[in-house]
C-alpha positions in Angstrom: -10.1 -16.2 -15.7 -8.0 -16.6 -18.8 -4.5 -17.6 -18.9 -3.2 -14.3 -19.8 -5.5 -12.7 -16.8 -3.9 -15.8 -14.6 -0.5 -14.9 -15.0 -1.0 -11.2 -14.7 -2.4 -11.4 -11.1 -0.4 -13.7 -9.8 2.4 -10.9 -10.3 0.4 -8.4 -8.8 -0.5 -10.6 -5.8 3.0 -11.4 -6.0 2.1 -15.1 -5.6 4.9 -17.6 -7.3 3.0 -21.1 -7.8 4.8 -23.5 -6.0 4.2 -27.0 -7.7 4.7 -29.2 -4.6 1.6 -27.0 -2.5 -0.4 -27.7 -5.1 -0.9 -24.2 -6.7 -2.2 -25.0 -10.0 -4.4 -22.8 -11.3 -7.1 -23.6 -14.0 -7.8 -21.4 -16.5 -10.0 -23.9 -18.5 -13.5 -21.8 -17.8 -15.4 -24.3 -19.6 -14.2 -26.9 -17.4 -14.7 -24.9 -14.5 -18.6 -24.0 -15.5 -18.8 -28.2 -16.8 -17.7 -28.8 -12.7 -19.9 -27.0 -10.9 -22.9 -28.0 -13.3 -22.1 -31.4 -11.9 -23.1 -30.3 -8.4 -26.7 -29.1 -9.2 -26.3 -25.9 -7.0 -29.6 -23.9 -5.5 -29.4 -21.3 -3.6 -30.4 -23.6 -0.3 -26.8 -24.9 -0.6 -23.8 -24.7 1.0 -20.5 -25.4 -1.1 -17.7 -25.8 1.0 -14.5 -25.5 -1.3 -10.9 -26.3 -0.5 -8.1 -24.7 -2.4 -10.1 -22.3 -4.2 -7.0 -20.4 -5.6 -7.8 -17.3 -8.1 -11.7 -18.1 -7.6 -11.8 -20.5 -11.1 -14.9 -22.5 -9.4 -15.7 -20.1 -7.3 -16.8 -17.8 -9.4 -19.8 -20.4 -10.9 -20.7 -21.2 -8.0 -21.6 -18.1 -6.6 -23.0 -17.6 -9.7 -25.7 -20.6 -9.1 -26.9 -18.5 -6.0 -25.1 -20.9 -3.7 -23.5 -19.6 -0.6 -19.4 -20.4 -0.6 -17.0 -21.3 2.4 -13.9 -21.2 0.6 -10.4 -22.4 2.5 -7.1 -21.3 1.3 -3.7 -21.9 2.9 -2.4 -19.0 1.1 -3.2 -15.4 3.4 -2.6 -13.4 -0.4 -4.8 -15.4 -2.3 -7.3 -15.6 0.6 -7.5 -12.0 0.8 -7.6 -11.5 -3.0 -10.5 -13.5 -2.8 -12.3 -11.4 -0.6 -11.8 -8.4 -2.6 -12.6 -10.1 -6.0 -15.8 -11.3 -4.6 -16.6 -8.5 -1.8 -20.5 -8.2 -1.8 -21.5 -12.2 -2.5 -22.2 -14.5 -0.4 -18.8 -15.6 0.2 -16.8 -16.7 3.3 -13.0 -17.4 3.3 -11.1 -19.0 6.0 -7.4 -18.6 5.8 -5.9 -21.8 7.0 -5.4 -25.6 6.3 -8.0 -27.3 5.4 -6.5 -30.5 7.3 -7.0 -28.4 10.7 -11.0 -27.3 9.6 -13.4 -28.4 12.3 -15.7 -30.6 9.8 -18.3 -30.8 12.7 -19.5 -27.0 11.8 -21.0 -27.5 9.0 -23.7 -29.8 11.0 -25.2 -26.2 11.2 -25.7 -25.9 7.7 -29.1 -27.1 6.2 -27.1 -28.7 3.2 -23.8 -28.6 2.3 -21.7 -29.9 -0.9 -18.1 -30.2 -1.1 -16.1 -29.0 -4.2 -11.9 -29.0 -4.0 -8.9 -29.6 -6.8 -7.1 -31.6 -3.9 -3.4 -30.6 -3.9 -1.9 -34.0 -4.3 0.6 -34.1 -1.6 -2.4 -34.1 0.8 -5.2 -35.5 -1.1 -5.3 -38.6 0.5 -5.4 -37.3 4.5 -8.0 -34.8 3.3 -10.2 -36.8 1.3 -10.3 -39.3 4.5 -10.8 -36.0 7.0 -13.7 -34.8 4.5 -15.5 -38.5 4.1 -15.0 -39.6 7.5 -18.8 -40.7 8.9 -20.8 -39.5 9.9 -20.8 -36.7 8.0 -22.3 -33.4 7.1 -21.5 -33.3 3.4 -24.0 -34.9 0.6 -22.0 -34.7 -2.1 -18.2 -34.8 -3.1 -17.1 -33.0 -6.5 -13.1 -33.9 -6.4 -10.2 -33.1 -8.3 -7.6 -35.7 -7.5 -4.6 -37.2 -9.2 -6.3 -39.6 -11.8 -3.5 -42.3 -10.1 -5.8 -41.6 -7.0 -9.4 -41.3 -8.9 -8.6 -44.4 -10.5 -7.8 -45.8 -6.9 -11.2 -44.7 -4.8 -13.5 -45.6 -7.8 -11.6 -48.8 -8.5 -13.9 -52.1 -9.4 -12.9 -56.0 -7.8 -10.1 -58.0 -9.9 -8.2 -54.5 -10.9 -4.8 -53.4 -10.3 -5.9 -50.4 -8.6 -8.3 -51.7 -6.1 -7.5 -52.0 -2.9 -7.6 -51.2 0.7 -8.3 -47.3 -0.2 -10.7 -48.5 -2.4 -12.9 -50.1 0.0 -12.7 -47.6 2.6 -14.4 -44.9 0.4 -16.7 -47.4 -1.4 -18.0 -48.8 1.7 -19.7 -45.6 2.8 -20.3 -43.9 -0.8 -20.9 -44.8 -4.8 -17.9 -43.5 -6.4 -18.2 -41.9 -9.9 -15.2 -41.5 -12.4 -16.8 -38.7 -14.3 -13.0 -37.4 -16.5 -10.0 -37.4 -17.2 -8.1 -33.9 -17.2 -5.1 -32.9 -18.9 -2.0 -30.9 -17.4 -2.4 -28.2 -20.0 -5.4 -27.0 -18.5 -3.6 -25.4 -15.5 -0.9 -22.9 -14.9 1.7 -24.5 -14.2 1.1 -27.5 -15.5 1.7 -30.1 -13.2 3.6 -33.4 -14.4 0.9 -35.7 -14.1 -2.6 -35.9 -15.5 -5.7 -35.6 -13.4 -9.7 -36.5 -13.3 -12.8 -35.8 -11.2 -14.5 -38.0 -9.7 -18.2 -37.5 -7.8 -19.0 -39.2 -4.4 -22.8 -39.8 -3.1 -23.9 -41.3 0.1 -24.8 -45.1 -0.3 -28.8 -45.2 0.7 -29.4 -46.4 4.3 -30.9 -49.3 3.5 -27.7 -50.9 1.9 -26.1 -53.6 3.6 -23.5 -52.5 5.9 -21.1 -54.1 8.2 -22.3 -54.7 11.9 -18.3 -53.3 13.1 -17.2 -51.1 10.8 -13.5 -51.4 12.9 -13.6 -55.1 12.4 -14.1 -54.3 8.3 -11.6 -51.9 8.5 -9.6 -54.8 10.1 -9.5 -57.2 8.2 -9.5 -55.1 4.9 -6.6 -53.7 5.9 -4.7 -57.2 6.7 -5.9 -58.8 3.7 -4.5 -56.5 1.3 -1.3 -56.8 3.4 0.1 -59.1 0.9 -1.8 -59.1 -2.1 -0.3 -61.8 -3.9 -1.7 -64.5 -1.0 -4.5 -66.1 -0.7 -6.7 -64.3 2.5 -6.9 -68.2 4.1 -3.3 -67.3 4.8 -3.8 -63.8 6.2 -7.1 -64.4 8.0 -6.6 -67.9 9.2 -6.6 -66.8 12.8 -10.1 -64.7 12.7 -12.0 -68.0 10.3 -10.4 -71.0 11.3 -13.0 -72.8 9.1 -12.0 -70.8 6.0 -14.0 -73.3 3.5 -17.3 -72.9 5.4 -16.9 -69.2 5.6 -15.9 -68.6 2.2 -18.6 -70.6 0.9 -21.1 -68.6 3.2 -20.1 -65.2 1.4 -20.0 -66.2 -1.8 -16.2 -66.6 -3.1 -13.7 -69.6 -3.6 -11.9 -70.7 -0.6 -8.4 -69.8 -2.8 -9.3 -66.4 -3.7 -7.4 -62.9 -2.9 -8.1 -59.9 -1.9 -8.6 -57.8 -4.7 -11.3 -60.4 -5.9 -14.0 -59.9 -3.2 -17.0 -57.3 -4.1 -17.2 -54.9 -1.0 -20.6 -56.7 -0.3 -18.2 -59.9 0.3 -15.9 -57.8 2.7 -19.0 -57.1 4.3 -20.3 -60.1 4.7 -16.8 -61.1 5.9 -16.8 -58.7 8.3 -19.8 -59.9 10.0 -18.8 -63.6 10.1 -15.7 -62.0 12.2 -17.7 -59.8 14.0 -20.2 -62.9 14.8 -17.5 -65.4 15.7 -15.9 -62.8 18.5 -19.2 -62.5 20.1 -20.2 -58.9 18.7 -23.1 -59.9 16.5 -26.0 -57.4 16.5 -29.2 -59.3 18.3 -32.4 -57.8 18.3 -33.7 -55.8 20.6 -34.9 -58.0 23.7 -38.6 -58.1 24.6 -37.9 -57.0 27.8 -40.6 -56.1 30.4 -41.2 -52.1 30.6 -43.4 -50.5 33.6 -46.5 -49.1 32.6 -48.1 -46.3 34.1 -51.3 -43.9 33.9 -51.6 -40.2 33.3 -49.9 -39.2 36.6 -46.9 -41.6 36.2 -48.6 -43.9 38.9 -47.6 -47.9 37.6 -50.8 -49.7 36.8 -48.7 -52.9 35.0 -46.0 -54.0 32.9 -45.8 -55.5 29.7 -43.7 -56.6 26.5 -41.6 -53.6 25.4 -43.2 -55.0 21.4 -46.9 -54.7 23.3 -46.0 -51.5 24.4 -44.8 -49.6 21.7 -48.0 -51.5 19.8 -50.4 -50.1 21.2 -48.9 -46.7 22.6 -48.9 -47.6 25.9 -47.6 -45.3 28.6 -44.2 -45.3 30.2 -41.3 -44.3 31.3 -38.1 -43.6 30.3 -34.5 -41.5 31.1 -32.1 -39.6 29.1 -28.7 -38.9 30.0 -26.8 -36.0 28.8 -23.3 -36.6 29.4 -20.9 -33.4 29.4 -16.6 -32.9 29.3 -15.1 -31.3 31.7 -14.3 -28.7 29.2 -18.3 -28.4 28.5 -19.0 -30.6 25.2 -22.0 -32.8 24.8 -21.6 -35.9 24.3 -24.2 -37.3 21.4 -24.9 -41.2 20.5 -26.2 -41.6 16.5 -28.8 -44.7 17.3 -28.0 -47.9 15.4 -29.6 -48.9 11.6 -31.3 -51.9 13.4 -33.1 -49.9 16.0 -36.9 -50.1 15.7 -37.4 -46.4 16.5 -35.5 -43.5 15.3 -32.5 -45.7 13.3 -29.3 -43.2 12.8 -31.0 -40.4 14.8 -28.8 -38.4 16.6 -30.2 -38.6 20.4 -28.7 -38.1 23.9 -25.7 -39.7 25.2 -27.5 -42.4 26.7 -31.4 -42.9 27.3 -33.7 -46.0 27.3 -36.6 -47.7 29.4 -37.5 -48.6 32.7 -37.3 -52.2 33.5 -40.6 -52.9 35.9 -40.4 -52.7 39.1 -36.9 -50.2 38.0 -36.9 -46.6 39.4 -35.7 -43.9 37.5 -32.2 -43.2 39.3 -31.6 -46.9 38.9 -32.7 -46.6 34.9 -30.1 -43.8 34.1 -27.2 -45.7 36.0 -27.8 -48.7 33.9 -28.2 -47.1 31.0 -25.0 -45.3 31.5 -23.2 -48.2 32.2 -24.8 -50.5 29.0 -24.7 -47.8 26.7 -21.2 -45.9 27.3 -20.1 -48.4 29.6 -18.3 -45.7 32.4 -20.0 -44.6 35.8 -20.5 -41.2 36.8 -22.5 -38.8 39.5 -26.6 -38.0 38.3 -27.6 -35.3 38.7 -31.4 -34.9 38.1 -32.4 -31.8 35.8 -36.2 -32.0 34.7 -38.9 -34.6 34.2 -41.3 -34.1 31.0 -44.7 -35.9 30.8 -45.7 -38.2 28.4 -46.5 -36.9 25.0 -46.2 -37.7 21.1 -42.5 -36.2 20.9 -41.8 -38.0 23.5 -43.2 -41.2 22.1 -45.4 -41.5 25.1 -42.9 -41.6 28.0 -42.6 -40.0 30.7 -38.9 -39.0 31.1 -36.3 -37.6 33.6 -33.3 -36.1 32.0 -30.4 -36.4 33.8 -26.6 -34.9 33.4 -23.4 -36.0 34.1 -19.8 -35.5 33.3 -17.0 -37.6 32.2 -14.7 -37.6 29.2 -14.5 -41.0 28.3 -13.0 -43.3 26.2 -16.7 -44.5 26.2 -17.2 -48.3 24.9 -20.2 -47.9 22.4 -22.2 -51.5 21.9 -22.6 -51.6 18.2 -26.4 -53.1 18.4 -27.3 -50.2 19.7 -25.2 -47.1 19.0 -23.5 -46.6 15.0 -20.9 -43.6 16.4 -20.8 -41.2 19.0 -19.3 -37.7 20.0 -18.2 -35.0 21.6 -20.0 -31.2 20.1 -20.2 -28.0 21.5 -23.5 -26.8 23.2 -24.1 -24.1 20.7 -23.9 -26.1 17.4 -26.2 -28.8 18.7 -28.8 -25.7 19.0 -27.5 -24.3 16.2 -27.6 -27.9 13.9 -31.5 -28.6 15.5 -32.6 -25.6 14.1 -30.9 -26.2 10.6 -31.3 -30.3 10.6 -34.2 -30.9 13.2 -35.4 -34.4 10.9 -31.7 -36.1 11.9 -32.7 -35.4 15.8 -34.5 -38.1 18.0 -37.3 -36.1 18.5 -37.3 -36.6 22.9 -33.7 -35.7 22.5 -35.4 -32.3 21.0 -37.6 -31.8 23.9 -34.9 -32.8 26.7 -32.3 -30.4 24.8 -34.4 -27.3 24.3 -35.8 -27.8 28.1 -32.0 -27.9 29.2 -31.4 -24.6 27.4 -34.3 -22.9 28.8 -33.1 -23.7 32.7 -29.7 -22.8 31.9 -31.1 -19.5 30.5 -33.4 -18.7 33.5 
């Protein structure tokens, strides 16, 4: 829309822009079209945009073919929304964007977010909106350029910091432009800039306790004019040998470690408080024949090897107020790594029964107790990578303690978008967690 266009809905709509909500509107359409080019829309996607105001983005995106879920705080410009674009494929949800549940667009085959930020909560929404794991593959953001410069900040700057590190740790920040305050109506008083956020590829290094990074990021850019020996003394005691190990002088600050040196930080920490990531064990596993019956045991390595048969549980651990409760398997698992899969599952030790499996498993995995109750047993197949299995439910609502070696997050989702995210993401499933889910919903239907 152009300025003049701008200004003369806004008095039909009766809408006064109100500077500190962050009701600027642009008016710049080349912009607008140069922003959503960015995005490389197909109709397969799914942009989800917060603060879409007179439809200024809106209107090129739908014009890519994407579908839009558009959130608005205001209920006039929500609704004028609806009526400017009534026939496209266009949703709007009146309401704050800060109270969105993120965890729906898991049902969404791909989805890419796109948002001018109002400033006064940029911050708390772009943390909501990158938290991990998450549904969204790319960010397009218009921020304050005080902030852009912040989140895309490099080591040895004034504006790298804590902030900094938190967004860069999880995705490879882009500072694509500057944009000036007379492209909006009003204008506001400060400049801003767009920046584009991607997913860092799963094979990059990451830290083996992302609370303990968090940590000790946070502390060391407490004070930034000290030296971290100062501010870290009392999680490396032998500062020189540590220092040395990642890569940096014993006298440097915070602001002059790469995040790889955090990371590597991080898991010195993590190491030195017992919570390194080991491999997974050779334990012993039963093996059995056809009919379940045990004919041996063997080296869990041996068994996966050579596809040997046997047995395993799952767990699928319900709220009292009926969420599932779903583990994301750890990077440094040797099958399915950062699968989604039951709440807890593994092998049977030999000479272990079943019952006894799932209570251990329970217990090492979640760490809590609770009443089994047995719910089907599937044989041995490929999808189940030759196990037989007995699922098993329980309920309990936590706090769960979640060993990092083998589980990278873990949470609570409603039934129906589990079903509903298998159908549209079945490649981020385990696939035994496919076959024990889609069994449970058949009994509960018959």
């Amino acid at each position: 829309m152009k300025l003049s266009e701008i200004d003369r809905t806004l008095r039909e709509i009766r809408v006064s822009p109100v500077k500190t909500l962050g009701q600027n509107f642009l008016h710049d359409q080349n912009l607008a079209r140069w922003i959503v080019e960015k995005a490389d829309l197909t109709p397969e996607d799914c942009v989800l945009e917060i603060g879409p105001g007179l439809g200024a983005l809106t209107e090129f995106a739908l014009a890519s073919g994407a579908e839009v879920l558009a959130i608005e705080k205001d209920a006039r410009l929500a609704e004028f929304l609806r009526q400017r674009f009534a026939g496209s494929r266009l949703e709007v949800v009146h309401g704050d964007a800060l109270d969105y549940d993120v965890r729906q667009l898991f049902a969404r085959p791909r989805v890419k977010f796109i948002g001018n930020l109002p400033y006064y909560v940029a911050s708390q929404l772009l943390l909501k909106f990158t938290q991990y794991p998450t549904p969204i593959s790319l960010w397009l953001l218009m921020l304050q350029k005080e902030m852009a410069l912040r989140i895309a900040a490099a080591p040895n700057t004034a504006e790298y910091g804590a902030l900094s590190l938190a967004i860069q740790l999880r995705y490879r920040v882009e500072y694509l432009r500057t944009v000036p305050a007379t492209v909006f109506l009003p204008q506001p008083d400060v400049e801003s800039a767009f920046v584009r956020l991607l997913p860092r590829d799963v094979a990059e290094r990451m830290p083996r306790d992302a609370a303990v990074f968090t940590r000790i990021v946070r502390r060391g850019f407490s004070q930034r004019r000290k030296q971290l020996r100062n501010l870290l003394r009392d999680d490396l005691p032998d500062w020189e040998i540590a220092a040395h190990a990642c890569g940096f002088t014993p006298t440097a600050r915070a602001q002059e470690l790469t995040p790889e040196q955090w990371i590597a930080l991080a898991d010195l920490v993590s190491e030195r408080s017992g919570q390194s990531i080991e491999l997974a064990s050779d334990e012993v596993l039963a093996v059995v024949d056809e009919q379940d019956r045990v004919v041996g045991s063997a080296p869990r390595t041996e068994v996966h090897a050579n596809n040997l048969l046997h047995r395993a549980v799952h767990v699928l651990v319900f709220s009292s107020g009926g969420d599932l409760f779903l583990q994301k398997r750890s990077r440094w698992k040797d099958r399915c790594p950062l699968l989604w899969d039951s709440s807890a599952a593994g092998h049977l030790n030999a000479g272990e029964s079943y019952d006894a499996a799932a209570t251990r498993e329970l217990r090492e995995e979640l760490g809590v107790a609770a009443e089994l109750q047995r719910v089907a047993k599937f044989p041995a197949s490929e999808q189940t990578g030759q196990e037989f299995i007995w699922l098993y439910r329980a309920t309990h609502d936590g706090p769960f303690k979640l060993p990092s070696r083998e589980i990278e997050h873990g949470e609570f989702f409603p039934p129906e978008l589990v079903t509903r995210w298998i159908a549209a993401r079945p490649a981020e499933f385990a696939p035994a967690f496919v076959e024990c889910w889609n069994e449970f919903g058949a009994l509960a239907r018959s």
